[in-house]
C-alpha positions in Angstrom: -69.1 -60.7 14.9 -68.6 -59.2 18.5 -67.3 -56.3 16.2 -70.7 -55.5 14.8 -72.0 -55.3 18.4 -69.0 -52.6 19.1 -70.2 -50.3 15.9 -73.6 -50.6 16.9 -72.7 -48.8 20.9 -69.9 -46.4 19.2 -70.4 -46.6 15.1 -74.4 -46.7 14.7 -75.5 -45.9 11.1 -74.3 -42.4 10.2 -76.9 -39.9 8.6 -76.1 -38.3 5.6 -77.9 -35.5 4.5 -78.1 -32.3 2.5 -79.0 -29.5 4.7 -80.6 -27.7 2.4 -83.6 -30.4 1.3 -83.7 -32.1 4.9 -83.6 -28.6 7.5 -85.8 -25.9 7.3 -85.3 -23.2 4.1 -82.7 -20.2 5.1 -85.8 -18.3 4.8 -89.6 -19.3 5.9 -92.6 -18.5 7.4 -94.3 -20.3 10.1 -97.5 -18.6 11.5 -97.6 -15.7 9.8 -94.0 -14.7 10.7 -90.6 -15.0 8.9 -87.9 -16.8 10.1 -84.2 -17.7 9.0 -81.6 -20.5 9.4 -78.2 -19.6 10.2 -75.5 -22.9 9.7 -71.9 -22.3 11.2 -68.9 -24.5 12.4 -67.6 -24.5 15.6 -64.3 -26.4 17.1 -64.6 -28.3 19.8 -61.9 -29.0 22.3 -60.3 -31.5 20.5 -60.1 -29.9 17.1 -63.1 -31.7 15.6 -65.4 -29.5 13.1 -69.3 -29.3 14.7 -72.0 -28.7 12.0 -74.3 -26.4 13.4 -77.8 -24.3 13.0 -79.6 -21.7 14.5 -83.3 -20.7 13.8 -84.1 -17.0 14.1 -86.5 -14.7 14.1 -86.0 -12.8 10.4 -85.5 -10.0 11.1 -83.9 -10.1 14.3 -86.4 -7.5 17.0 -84.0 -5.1 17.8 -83.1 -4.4 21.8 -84.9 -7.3 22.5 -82.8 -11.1 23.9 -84.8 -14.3 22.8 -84.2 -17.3 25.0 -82.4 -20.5 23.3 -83.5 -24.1 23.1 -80.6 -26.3 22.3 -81.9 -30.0 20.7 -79.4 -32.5 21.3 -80.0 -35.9 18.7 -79.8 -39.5 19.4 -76.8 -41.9 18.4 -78.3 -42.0 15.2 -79.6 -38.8 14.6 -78.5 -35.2 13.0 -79.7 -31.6 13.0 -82.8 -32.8 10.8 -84.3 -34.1 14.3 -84.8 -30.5 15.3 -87.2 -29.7 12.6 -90.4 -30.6 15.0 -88.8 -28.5 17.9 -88.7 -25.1 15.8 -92.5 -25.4 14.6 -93.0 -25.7 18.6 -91.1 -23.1 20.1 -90.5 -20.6 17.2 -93.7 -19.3 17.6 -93.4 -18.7 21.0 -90.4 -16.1 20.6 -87.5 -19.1 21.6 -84.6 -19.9 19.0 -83.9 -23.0 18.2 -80.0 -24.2 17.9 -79.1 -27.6 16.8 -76.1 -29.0 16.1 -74.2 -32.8 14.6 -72.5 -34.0 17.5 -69.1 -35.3 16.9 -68.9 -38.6 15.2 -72.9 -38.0 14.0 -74.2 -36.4 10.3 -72.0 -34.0 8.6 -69.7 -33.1 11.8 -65.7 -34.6 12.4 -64.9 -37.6 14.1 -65.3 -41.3 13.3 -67.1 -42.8 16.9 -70.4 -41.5 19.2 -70.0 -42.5 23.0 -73.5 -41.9 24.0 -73.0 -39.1 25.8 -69.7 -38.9 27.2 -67.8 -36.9 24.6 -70.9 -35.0 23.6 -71.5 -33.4 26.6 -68.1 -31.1 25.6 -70.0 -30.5 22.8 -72.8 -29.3 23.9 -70.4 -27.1 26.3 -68.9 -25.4 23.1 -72.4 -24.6 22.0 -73.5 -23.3 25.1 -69.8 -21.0 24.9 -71.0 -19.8 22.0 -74.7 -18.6 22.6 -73.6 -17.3 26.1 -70.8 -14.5 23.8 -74.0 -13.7 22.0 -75.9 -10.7 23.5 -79.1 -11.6 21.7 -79.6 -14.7 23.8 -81.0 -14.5 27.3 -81.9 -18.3 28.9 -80.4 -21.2 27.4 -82.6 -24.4 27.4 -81.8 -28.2 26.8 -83.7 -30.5 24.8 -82.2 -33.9 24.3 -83.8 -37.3 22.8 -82.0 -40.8 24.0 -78.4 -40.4 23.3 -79.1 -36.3 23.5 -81.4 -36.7 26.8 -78.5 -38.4 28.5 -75.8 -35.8 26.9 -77.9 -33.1 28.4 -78.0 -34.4 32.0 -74.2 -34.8 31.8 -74.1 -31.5 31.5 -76.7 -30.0 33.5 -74.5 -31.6 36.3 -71.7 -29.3 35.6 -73.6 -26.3 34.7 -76.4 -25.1 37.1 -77.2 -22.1 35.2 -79.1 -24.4 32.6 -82.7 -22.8 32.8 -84.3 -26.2 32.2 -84.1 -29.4 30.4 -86.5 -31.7 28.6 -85.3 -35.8 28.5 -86.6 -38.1 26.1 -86.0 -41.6 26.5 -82.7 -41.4 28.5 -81.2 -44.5 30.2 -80.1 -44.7 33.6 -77.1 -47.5 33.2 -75.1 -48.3 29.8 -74.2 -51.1 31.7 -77.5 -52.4 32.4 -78.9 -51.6 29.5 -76.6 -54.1 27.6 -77.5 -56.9 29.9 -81.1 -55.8 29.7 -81.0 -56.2 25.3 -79.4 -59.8 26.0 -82.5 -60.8 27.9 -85.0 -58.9 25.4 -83.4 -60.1 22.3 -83.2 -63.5 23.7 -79.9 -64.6 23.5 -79.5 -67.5 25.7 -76.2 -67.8 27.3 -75.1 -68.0 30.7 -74.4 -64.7 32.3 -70.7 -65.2 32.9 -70.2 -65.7 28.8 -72.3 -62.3 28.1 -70.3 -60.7 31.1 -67.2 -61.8 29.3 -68.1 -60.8 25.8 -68.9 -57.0 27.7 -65.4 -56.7 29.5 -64.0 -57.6 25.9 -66.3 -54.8 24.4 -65.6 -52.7 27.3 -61.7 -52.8 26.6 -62.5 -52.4 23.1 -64.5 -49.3 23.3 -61.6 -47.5 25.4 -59.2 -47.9 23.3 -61.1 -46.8 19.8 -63.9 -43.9 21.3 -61.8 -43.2 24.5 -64.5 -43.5 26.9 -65.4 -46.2 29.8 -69.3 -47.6 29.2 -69.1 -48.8 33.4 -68.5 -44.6 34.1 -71.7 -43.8 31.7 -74.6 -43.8 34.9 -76.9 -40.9 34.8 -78.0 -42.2 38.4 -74.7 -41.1 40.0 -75.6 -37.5 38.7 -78.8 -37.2 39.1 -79.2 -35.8 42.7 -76.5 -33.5 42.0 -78.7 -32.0 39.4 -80.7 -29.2 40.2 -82.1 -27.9 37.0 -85.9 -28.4 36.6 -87.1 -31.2 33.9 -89.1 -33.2 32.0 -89.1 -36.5 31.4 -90.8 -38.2 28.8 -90.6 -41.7 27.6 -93.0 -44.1 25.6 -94.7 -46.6 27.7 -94.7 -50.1 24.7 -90.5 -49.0 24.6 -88.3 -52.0 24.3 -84.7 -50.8 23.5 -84.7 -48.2 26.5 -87.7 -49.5 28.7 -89.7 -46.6 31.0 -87.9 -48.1 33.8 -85.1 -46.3 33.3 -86.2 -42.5 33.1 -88.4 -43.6 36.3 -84.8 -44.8 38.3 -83.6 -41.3 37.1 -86.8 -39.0 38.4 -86.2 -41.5 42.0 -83.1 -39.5 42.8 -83.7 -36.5 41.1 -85.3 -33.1 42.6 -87.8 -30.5 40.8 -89.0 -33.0 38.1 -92.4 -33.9 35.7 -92.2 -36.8 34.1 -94.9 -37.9 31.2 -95.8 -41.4 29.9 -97.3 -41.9 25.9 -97.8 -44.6 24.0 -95.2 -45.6 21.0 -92.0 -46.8 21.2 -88.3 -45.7 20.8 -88.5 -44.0 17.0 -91.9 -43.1 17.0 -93.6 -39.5 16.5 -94.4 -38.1 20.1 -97.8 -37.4 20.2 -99.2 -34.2 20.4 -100.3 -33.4 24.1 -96.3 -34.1 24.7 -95.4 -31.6 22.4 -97.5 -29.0 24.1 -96.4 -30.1 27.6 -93.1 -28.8 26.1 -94.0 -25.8 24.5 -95.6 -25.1 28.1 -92.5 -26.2 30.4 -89.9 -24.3 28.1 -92.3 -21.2 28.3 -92.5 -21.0 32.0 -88.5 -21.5 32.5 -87.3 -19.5 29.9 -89.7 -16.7 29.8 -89.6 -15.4 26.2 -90.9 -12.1 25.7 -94.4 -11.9 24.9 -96.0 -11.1 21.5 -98.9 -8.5 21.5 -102.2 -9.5 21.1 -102.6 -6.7 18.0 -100.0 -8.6 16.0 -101.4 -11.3 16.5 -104.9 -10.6 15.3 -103.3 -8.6 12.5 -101.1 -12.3 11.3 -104.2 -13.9 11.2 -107.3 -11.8 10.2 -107.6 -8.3 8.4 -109.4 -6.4 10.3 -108.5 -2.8 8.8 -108.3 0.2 11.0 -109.9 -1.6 14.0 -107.0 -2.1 16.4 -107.0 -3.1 20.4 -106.6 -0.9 22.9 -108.3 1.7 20.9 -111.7 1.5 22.6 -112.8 -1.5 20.8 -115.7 -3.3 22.4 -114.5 -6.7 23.4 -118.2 -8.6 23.0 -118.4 -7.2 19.3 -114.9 -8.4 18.2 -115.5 -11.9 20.5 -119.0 -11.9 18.1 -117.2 -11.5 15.0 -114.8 -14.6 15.8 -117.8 -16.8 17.0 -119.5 -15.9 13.4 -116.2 -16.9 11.6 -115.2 -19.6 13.3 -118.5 -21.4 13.2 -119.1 -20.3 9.1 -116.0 -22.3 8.4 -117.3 -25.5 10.5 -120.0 -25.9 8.9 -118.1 -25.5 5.3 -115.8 -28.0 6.7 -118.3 -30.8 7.8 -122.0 -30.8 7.5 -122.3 -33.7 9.5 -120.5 -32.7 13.4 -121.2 -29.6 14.5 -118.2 -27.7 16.4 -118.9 -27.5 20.2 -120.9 -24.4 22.0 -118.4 -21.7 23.0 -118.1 -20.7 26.4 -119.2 -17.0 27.0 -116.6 -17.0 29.6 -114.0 -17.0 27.4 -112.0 -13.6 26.4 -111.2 -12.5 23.0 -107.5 -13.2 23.8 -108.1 -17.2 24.2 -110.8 -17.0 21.8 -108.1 -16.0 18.9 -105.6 -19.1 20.3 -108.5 -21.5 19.1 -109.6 -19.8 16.2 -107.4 -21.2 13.2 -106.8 -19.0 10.1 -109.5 -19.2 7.1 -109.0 -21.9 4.7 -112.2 -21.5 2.8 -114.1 -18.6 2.8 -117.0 -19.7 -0.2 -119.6 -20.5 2.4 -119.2 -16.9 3.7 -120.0 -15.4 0.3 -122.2 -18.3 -1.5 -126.0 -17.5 -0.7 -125.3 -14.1 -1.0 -123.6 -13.9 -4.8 -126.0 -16.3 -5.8 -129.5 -15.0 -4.1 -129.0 -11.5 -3.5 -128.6 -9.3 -6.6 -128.4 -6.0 -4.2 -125.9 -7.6 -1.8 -122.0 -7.9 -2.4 -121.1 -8.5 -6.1 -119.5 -11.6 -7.2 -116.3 -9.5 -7.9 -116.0 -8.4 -4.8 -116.2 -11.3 -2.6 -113.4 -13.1 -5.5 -111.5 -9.8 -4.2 -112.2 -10.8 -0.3 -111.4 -14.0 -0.8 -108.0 -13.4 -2.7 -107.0 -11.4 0.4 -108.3 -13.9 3.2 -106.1 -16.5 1.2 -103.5 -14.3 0.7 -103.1 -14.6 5.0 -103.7 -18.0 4.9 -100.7 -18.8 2.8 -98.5 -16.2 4.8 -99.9 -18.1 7.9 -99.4 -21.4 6.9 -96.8 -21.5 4.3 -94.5 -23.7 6.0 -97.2 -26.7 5.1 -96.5 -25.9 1.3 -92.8 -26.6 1.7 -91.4 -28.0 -1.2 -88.7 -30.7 0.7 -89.7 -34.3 -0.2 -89.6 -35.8 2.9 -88.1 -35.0 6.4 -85.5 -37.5 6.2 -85.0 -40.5 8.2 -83.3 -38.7 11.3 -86.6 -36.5 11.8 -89.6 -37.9 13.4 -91.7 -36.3 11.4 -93.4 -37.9 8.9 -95.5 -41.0 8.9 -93.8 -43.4 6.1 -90.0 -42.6 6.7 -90.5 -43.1 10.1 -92.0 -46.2 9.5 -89.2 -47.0 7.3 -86.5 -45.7 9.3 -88.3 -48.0 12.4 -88.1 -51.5 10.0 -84.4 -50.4 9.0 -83.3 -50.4 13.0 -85.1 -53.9 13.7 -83.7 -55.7 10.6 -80.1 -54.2 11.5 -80.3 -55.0 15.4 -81.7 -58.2 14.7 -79.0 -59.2 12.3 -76.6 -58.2 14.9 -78.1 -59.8 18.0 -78.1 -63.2 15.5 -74.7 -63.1 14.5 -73.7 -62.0 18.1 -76.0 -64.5 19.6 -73.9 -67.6 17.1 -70.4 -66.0 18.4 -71.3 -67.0 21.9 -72.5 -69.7 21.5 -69.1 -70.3 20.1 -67.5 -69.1 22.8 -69.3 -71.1 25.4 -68.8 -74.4 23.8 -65.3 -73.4 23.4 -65.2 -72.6 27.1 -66.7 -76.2 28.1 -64.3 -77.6 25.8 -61.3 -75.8 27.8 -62.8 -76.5 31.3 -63.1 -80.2 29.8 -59.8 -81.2 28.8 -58.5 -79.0 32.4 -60.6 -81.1 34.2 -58.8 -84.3 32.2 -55.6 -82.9 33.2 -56.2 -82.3 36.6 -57.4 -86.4 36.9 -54.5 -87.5 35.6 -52.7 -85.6 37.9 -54.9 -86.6 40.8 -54.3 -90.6 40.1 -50.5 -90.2 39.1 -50.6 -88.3 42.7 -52.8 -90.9 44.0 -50.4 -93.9 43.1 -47.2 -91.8 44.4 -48.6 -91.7 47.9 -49.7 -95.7 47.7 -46.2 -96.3 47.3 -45.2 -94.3 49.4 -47.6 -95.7 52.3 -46.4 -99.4 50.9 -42.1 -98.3 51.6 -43.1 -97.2 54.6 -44.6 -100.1 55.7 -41.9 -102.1 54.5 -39.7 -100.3 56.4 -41.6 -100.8 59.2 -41.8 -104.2 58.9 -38.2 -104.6 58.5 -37.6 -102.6 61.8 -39.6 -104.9 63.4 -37.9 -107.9 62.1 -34.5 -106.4 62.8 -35.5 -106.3 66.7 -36.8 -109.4 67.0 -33.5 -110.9 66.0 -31.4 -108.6 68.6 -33.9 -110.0 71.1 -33.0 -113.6 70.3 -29.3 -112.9 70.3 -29.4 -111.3 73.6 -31.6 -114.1 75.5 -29.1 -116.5 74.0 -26.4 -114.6 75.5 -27.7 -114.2 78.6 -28.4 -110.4 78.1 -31.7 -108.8 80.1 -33.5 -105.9 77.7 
């Protein structure tokens, strides 16, 4: 039974996937630009295969060196986790590389170690991106088992640019003691403390790692990389506590709070507080504001920085945007627009068109001398024809995101039961397999404790008669003297 507790630290359930239905296609678009996903195989230092991706800009701009964001997956996890991660930093001109750490999805090796193992993993990957002249910075972005991998590292390599930790835990040691108390299982401590020497000894000899050496607090302060922390506030398997202990001793940190738990979706606001911290530490090149406005609207020959007037263009956005509000929803109306605001952050807010009939309605049905009904069909055909290259990535045919991604409301939710129903059937069976042990224990210290009163009497009664012959003894000395007295008065002898 103690077993099952064992696979569940170094053997958690193993994703298998196809890569092709569960990662991003070799080719797509996301936000109006084209992207590909290159998979290779790297060797690690101990022979072991590493099942890897990179996402790319497709086609590569020539003379130009894009930053790298390397995601790093929990115990449980695969490549698949990274799919969330490229629609958040693709955009912004940063690759994304991913990779199965050893012992996790499609890669070589039979046992995880949290960590300890996988942070020569990730110093393979990091080999690898630093021999290609196309990458600049190199970023880490680890969740759980991958947060705590990428603070391993950063402790060993201080030209890390920056680092984003998602639930990490401080103490592998503690934590284990900390499940016993939230799961419930009451024993006395010194029969859990037993059962984790046994697993300790146990997990040395099969993943060849020691869970008392796995402390992120011991290489904290000799981090110096900056980071972000972020951990859910209602988690109970790795509770905020932890990732607070770790920001104590560390140096140039940001740490964020949400609500969820341990395998839910991160919300949104964290997402962009990424986006934000990898874009300041990394510094990807920027993309001009005329490709920009050409991805997302046609505007014809009217170009920026060609004399074009500003208020017009910021005019032309206000009408747009506001025309496909009020399609959208009769009911709210979309909040006044600051006349502060520049074109530039204007076009970040502005989304692309999804329905352009309220723009041509009153005027094909109303006004014979205005546009013709053929002609707006042939507008909107073109307006959706951007849409679709702006947004295709929504039309992806994959079924789901699988259950290593957080993406995705109902496998998430599935994936979420699937963890409580396996951790509670191991915390039961461990939780009857020390109970075992303790009684067994009390029996032991029961019949000792028989043993040693036995012992105590039969010494007990050895010393009684030993006390009794020697008062016998003394007695007879006595009686021995009186007699020599008597025989020497009767002889006339003084004493």
């Amino acid at each position: 039974m103690i077993e099952q507790f064992i696979n569940f630290v170094i053997r958690p359930p193993r994703a298998d996937y196809n890569p092709d239905q569960y990662l991003w296609e070799r080719e797509f678009s996301l936000a109006g630009r084209t992207y590909q996903r290159q998979d290779l195989e790297l060797k690690n230092a101990r022979g072991y295969t590493l099942k890897c991706s990179h996402y790319l800009p497709s086609p590569f701009p020539e003379d130009t060196s894009l930053p790298c964001v390397i995601y790093c997956h929990g115990n449980s996890g695969c490549r698949a986790d990274a799919n969330e991660a490229a629609v958040i930093l693709l955009p912004s001109n940063i690759t994304v590389f991913t990779l199965d750490f050893l012992g996790s999805g499609l890669s070589d090796g039979d046992y995880v170690s949290l960590g300890w193992h996988e942070k020569d993993d990730l110093k393979i990957v990091v080999s690898h991106l630093r021999s290609n002249k196309q990458i600049s910075r190199i970023g880490l972005w680890g969740r759980s088992m991958g947060a705590v991998t990428s603070l391993l590292y950063g402790a060993e390599d201080p030209s890390i640019a920056g680092m984003v930790l998602d639930s990490a835990f401080s103490n592998l040691y503690n934590l284990m003691m900390e499940l016993v108390d939230v799961y419930k299982i009451r024993l006395p401590k010194f029969t859990v403390k037993m059962a984790v020497q046994y697993m300790r000894r146990v997990i040395e000899k099969k993943a060849k790692f020691d869970i008392m050496k796995l402390n992120c607090i011991l290489v904290a302060p000799k981090t110096f990389i900056p980071v972000l922390f972020g951990h859910a506030s209602d988690e109970k398997f790795i509770q905020p506590r932890h990732s607070d202990l770790i920001s104590e001793s560390y140096g140039d940190k940001n740490i964020i709070k949400f609500d969820g738990d341990h395998n839910s979706s991160r919300p949104q606001f964290f997402y962009d507080s990424v986006s934000i911290f990898f874009y300041n530490v990394l510094r990807p090149p920027q993309v001009s504001i005329a490709d920009k406005l050409e991805k997302y609207y046609d505007l014809g020959d009217l170009k920026l920085g060609s004399g074009v007037d500003e208020s017009v263009l910021y005019e032309i956005l206000s009408s747009l945007r506001s025309a496909t509000t009020d399609a959208a929803s009769s009911s709210s109306a979309f909040p006044t627009v600051s006349a502060t605001k520049s074109v530039t952050e204007l076009l970040s807010e502005v989304g692309p068109l999804t329905d352009v009939d309220p723009l041509f309605g009153e005027e094909t049905k109303d006004d014979n001398d205005g546009i013709g009904h053929d002609e707006a069909a042939d507008v909107q055909v073109k307006l959706n024809g951007h849409t679709e290259d702006c947004c295709s990535y929504t039309s992806s045919n994959r079924e789901s995101w699988g259950r290593c991604s957080s993406l995705g409301g109902s496998d998430q939710e599935s994936c979420d039961s699937d963890t409580y129903l396996y951790m509670y059937s191991i915390y039961k069976y461990i939780f009857v397999y020390l109970w075992l042990i303790y009684i067994l224990s009390c029996f032991i210290l029961y019949i000792m404790s028989e043993h040693c009163e036995v012992k105590m009497i039969r010494s007990t009664g050895r010393i009684k008669r030993r006390i009794k012959l020697e008062k016998l003894k003394r007695n007879r000395r006595v009686t021995h003297l009186r007699s020599w007295r008597l025989l020497a008065d009767d002889c006339g002898f003084a004493f």
